[in-house]
VMD Tcl script that builds the backbone (N, CA, C; Angstrom):
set m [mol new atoms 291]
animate dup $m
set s [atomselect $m all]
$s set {name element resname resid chain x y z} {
  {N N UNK 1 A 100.911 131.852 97.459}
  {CA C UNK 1 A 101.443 130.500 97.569}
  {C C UNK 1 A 100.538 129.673 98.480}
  {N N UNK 2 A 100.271 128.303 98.218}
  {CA C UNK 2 A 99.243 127.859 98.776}
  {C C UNK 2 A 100.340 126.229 99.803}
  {N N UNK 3 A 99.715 126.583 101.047}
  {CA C UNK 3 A 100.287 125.413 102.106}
  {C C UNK 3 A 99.853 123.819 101.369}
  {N N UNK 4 A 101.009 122.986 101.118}
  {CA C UNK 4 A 100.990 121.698 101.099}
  {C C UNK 4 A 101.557 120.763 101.861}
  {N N UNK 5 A 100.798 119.718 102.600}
  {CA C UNK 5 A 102.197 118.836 103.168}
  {C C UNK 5 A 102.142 118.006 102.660}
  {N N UNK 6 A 102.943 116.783 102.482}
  {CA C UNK 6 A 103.456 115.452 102.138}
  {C C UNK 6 A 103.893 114.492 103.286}
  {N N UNK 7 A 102.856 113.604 102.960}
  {CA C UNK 7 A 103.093 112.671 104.476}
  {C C UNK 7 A 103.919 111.421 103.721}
  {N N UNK 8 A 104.920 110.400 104.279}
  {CA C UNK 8 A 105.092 109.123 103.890}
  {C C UNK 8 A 105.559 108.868 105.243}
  {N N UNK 9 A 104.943 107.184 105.453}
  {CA C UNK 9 A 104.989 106.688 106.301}
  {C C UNK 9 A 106.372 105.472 105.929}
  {N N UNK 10 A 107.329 105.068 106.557}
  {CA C UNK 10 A 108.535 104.506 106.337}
  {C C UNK 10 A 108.187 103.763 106.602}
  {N N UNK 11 A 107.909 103.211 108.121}
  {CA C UNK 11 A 107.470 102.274 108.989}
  {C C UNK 11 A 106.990 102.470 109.850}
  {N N UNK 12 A 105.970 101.128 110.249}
  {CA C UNK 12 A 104.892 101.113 111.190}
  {C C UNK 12 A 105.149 102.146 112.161}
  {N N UNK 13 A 104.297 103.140 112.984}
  {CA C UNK 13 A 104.338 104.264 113.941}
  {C C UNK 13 A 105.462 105.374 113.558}
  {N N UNK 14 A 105.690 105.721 112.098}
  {CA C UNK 14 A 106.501 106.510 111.920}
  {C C UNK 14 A 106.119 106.786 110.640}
  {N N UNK 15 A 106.147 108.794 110.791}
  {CA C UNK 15 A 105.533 109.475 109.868}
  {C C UNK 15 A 106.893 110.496 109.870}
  {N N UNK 16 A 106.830 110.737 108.217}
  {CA C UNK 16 A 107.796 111.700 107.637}
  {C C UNK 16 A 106.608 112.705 107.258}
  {N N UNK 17 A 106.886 114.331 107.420}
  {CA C UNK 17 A 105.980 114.677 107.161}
  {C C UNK 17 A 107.042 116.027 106.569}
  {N N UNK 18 A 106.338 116.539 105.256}
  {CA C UNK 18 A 107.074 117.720 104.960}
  {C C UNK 18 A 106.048 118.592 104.308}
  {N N UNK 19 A 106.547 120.041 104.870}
  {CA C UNK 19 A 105.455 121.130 104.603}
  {C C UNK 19 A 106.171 122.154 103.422}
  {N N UNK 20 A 105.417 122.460 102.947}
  {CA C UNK 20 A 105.650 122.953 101.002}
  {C C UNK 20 A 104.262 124.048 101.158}
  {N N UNK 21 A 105.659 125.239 100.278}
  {CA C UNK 21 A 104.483 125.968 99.818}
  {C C UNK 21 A 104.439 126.010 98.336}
  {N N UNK 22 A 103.765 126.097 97.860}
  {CA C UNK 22 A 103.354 126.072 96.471}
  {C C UNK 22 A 102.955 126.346 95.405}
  {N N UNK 23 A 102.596 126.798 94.565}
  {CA C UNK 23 A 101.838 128.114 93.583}
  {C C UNK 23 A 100.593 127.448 93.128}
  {N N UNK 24 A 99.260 127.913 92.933}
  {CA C UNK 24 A 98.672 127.909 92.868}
  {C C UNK 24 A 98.270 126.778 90.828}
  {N N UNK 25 A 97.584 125.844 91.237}
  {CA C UNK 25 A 97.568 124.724 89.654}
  {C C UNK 25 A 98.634 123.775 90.293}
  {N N UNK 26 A 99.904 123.879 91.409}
  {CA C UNK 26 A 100.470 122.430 91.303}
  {C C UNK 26 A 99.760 121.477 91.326}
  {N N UNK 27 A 100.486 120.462 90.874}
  {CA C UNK 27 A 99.750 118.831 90.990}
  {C C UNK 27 A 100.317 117.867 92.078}
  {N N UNK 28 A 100.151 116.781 92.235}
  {CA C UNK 28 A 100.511 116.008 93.607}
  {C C UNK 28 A 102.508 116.003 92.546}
  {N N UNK 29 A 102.546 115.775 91.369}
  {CA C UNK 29 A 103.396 114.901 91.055}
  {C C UNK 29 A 104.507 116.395 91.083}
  {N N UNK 30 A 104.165 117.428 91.034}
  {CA C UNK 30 A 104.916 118.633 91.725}
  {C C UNK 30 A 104.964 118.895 93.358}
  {N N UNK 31 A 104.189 118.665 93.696}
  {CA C UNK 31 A 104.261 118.275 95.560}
  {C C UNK 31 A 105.080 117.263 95.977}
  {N N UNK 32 A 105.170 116.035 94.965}
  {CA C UNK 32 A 106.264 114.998 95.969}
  {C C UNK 32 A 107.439 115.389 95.224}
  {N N UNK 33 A 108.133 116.318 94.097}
  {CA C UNK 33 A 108.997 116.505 93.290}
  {C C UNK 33 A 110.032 117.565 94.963}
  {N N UNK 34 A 108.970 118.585 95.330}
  {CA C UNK 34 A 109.318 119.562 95.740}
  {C C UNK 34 A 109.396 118.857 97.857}
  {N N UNK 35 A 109.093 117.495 97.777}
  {CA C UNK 35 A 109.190 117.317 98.863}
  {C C UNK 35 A 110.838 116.630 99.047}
  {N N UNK 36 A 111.147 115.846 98.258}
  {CA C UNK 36 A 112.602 115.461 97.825}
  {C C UNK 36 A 112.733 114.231 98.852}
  {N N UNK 37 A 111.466 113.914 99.241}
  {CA C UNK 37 A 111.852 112.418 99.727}
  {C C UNK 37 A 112.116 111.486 98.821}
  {N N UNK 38 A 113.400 110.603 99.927}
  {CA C UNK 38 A 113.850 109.870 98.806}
  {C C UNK 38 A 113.387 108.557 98.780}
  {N N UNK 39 A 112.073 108.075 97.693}
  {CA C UNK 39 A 111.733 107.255 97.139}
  {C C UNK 39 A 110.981 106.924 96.373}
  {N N UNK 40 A 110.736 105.745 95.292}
  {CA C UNK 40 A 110.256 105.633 94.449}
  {C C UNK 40 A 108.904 105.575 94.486}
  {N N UNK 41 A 108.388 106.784 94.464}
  {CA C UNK 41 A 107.077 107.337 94.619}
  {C C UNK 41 A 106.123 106.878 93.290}
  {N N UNK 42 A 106.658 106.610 92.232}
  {CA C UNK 42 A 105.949 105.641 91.556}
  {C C UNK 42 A 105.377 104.810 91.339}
  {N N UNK 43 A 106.011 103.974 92.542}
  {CA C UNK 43 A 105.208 102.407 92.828}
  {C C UNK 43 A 104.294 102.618 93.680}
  {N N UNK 44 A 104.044 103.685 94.288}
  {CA C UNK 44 A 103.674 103.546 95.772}
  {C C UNK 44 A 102.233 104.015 95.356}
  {N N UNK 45 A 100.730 103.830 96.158}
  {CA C UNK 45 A 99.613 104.388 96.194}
  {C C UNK 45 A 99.757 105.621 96.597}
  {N N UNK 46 A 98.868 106.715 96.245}
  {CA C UNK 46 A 98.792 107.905 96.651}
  {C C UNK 46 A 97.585 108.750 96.729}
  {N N UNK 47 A 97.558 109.458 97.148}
  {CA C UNK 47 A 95.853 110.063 98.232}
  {C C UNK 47 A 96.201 111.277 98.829}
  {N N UNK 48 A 94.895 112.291 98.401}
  {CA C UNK 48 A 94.831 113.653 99.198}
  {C C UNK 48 A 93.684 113.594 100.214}
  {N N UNK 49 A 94.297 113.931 101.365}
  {CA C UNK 49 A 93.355 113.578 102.677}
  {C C UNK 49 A 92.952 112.199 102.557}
  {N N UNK 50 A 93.406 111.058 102.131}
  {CA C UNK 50 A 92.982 109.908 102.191}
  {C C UNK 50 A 91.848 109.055 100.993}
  {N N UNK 51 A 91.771 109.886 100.038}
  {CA C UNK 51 A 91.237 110.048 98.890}
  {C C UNK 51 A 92.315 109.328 97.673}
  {N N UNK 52 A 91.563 108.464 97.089}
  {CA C UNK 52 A 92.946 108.102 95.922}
  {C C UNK 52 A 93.060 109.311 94.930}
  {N N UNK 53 A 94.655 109.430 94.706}
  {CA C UNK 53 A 94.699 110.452 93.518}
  {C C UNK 53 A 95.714 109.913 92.708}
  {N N UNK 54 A 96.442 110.430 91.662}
  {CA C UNK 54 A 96.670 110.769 90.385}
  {C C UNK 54 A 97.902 111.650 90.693}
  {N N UNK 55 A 99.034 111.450 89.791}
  {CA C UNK 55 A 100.443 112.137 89.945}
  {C C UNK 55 A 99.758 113.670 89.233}
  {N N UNK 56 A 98.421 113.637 88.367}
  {CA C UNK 56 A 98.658 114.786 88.347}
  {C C UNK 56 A 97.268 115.732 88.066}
  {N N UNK 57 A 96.472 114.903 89.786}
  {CA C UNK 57 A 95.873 115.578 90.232}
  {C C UNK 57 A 96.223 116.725 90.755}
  {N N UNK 58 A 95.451 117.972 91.030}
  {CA C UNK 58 A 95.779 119.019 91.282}
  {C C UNK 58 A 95.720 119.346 92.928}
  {N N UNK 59 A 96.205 119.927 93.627}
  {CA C UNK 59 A 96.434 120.252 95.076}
  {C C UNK 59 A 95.599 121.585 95.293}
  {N N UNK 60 A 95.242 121.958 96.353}
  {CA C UNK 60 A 94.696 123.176 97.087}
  {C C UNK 60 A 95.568 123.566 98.021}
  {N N UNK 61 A 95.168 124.593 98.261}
  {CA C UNK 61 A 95.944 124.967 99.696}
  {C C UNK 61 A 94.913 124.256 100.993}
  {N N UNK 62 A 96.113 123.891 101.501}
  {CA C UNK 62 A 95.972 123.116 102.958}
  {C C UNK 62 A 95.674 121.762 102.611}
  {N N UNK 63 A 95.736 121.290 101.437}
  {CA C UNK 63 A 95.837 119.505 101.070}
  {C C UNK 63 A 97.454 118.795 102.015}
  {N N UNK 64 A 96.736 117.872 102.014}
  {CA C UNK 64 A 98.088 116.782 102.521}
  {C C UNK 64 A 98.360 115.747 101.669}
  {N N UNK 65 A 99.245 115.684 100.605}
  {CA C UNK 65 A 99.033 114.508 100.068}
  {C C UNK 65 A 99.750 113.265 100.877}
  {N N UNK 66 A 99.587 112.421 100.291}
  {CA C UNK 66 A 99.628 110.812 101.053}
  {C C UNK 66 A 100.508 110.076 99.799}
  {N N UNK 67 A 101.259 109.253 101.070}
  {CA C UNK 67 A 102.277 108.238 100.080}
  {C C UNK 67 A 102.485 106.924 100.634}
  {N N UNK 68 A 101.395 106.306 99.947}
  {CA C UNK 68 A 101.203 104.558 100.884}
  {C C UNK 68 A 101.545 103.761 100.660}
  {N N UNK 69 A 102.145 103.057 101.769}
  {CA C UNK 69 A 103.260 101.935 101.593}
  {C C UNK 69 A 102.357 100.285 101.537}
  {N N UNK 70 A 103.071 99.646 101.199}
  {CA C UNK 70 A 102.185 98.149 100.804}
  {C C UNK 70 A 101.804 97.701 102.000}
  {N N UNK 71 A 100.781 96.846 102.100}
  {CA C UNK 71 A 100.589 96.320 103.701}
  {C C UNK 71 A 101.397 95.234 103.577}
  {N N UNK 72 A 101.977 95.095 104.704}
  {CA C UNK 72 A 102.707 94.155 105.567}
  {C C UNK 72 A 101.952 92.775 105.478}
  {N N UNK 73 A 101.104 92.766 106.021}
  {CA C UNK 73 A 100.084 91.724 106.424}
  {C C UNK 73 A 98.672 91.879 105.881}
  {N N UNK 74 A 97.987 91.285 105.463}
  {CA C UNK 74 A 96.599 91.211 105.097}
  {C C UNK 74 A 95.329 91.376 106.361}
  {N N UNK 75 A 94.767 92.667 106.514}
  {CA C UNK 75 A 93.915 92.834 107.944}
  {C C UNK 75 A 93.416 91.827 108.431}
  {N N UNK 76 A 92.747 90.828 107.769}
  {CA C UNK 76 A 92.277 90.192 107.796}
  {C C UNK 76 A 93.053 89.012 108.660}
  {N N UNK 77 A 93.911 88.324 108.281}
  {CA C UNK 77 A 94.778 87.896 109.018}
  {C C UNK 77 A 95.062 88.122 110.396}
  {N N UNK 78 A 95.770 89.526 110.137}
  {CA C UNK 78 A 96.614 90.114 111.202}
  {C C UNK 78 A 94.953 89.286 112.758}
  {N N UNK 79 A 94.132 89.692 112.269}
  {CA C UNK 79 A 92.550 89.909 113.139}
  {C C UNK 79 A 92.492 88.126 113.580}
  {N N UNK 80 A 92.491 87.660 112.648}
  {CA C UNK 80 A 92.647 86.254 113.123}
  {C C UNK 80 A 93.676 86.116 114.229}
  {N N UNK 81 A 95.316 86.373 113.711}
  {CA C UNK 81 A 96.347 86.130 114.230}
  {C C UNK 81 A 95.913 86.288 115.902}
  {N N UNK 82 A 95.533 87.840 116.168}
  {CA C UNK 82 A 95.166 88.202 117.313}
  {C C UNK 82 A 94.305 87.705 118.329}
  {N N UNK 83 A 93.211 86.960 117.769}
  {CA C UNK 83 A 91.762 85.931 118.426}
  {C C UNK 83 A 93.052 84.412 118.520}
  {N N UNK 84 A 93.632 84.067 117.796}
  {CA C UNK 84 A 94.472 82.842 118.580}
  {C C UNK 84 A 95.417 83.305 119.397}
  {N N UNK 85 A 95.662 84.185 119.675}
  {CA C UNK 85 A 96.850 84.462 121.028}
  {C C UNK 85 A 96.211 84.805 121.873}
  {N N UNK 86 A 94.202 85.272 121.768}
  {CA C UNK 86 A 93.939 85.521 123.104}
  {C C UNK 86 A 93.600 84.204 124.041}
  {N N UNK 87 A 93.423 82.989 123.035}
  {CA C UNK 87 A 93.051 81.498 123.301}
  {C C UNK 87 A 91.548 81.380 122.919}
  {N N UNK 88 A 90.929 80.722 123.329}
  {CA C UNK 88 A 89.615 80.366 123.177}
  {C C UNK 88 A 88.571 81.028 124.166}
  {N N UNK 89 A 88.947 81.557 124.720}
  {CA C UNK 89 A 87.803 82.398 125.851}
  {C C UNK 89 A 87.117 83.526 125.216}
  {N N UNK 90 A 87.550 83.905 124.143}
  {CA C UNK 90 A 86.875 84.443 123.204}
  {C C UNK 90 A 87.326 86.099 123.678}
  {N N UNK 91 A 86.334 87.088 123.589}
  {CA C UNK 91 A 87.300 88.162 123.762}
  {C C UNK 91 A 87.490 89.008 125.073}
  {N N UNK 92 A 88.612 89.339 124.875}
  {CA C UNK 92 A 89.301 89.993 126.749}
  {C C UNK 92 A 88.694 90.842 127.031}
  {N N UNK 93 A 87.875 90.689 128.575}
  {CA C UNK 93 A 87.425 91.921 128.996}
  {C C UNK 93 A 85.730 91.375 129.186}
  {N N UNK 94 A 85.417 90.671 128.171}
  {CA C UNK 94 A 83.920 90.409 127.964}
  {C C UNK 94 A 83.531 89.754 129.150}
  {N N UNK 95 A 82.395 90.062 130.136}
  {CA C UNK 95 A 81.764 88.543 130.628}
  {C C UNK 95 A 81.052 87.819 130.195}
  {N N UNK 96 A 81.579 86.595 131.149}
  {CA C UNK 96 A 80.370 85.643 129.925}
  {C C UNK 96 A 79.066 85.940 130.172}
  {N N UNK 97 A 78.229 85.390 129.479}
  {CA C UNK 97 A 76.947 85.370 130.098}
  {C C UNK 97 A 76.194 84.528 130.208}
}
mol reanalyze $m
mol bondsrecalc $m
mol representation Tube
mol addrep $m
C-alpha cells in the first residue's frame, strides 16, 4: 500500500490535511474519493506536489495531492493595496539614499 495525503486549504492559514493509504495504480480522483472531504472537488484546481494534475492522474507513494481554492484577490492588487497603506515613503525599513 502506498502513503498518500490530501491537502485542502478552507481558508486563508488553514490546512485540512488527510493521510491515505492506497494500492498501488490509484489516481488523484481515487485519493480525494478515499479522503471524504466534503467538497465539490470538481470545480476546484488540483496538483501533486504543486504540479497541475488530472482527476485521473496517477499517484505514487508519498505524493500529496492538492485541492486549490480560487484566489480571493488578484496578487497583483493585493501588492498594490499594500505600497498605499505604507504611504509614499516608499518601502519600510529602506534608507534613503
Amino acid at each position: 500500500m502506498w502513503h498518500i495525503e490530501v491537502a485542502w486549504s478552507p481558508a486563508p492559514r488553514e490546512v485540512q490535511l488527510v493521510a491515505l493509504r492506497l494500492p498501488p495504480g490509484a489516481t488523484v480522483r481515487d485519493a480525494l474519493l478515499a479522503s471524504r472531504l466534503d467538497l465539490d472537488w470538481a470545480t476546484h484546481a488540483l496538483g501533486i506536489w504543486g504540479q497541475p494534475a488530472n482527476l485521473e492522474d496517477a499517484v505514487h507513494d508519498g505524493d500529496r495531492v492538492e485541492v486549490y481554492r480560487a484566489l480571493q484577490v488578484d496578487p497583483k492588487e493585493a501588492r498594490r493595496l499594500r505600497y498605499r497603506a505604507q504611504g509614499q515613503g516608499g518601502r519600510v525599513g529602506r534608507k534613503p539614499r
